[in-house]
C-alpha angles and dihedrals in degrees: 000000000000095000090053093051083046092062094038082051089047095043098057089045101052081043095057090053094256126112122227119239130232090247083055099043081056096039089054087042098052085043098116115207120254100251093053094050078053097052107092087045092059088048095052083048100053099053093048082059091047086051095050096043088046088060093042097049097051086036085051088041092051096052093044087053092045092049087057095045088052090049088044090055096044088050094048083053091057095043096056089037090057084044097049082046085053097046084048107050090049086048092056089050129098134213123241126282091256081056090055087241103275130166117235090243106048121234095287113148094226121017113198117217090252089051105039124097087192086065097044097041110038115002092047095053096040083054094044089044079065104042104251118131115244095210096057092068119108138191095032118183134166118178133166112213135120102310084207110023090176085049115127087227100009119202130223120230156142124273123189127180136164136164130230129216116238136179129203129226113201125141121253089347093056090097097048096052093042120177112337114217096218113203133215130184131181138183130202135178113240109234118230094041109213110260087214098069094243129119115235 
């Protein structure tokens, strides 16, 4: 490129009747192009613009992944929510009458998880169905008493709650947050209410 602007140079001066010198012909020929005095700018600038993007996009990665793990752990709190519903609504149910309309669990005040049918039979597959291991669930606790006591006509009734261990994934922040024990809670009316005022 410099050679060519060197001819252009030494074109217009011969036409215009002057003779280069030798200190001109050197000066043209030094005479780096624009684009190449620009070169180490454009560098510097580059790799500025690989840096920032480099920040943005795992700034960018860490909240997409922490949005998922959010979602995950909102979705783990339905699932054991529509299991303790499950539990519960199969605890608040008699037998039949040829039964002699008994509760699978019995009338038993406070059932623990190694003792309750409810849990074994119906809480511990609608966790396995999504994926969520039964063993890993904590604080499990299943009573029958007045769900309102204050209440003006309380209501007997089952209530069944339990907590799940969950553990957050989150770059750089996944340490500090650690395992979340997410709780669930549900109430549910026993059918037949006893006629003598007294629960169970």
């Amino acid at each position: 490129m410099a050679l060519i602007r060197y001819f252009k140079w030494h074109r217009l001066h011969v036409s215009k009747g002057n003779t280069p010198s030798a200190t001109d012909l050197h000066t043209q020929l030094s005479m780096s192009s624009p684009s190449q005095a620009r070169t180490p700018s454009r560098s510097r600038e580059r790799g500025a613009e690989i840096l920032e993007f480099a920040f943005v996009l795992g700034a960018l990665l860490a909240l997409m992944l922490g949005i998922f793990s959010f979602a995950r752990a909102y979705e783990v709190y339905g699932t054991i929510t529509r299991a303790a519903r499950e539990g519960a609504r199969m605890a608040v149910l008699p037998s039949s009458i040829h039964d002699g309309n008994t509760y699978i669990d019995g009338n038993q005040t406070s059932v623990t998880q190694a003792n309750s049918l409810v849990f074994s039979r119906y809480i511990t597959p609608a966790l396995t169905a999504a994926n969520l291991d039964p063993e890993a669930v904590i604080d499990y606790s299943e009573t029958i008493g007045w769900l309102d006591p204050s209440d003006a006509d309380p209501q007997c009734g089952v209530t069944i709650s339990f907590k799940y261990p969950y553990q957050f994934s989150i770059p750089f922040l996944g340490q500090g947050l650690g395992t979340v024990d997410i709780p669930t809670s549900v109430q549910m009316r026993r059918e037949n209410q006893s006629t003598t005022g007294s629960c169970p």
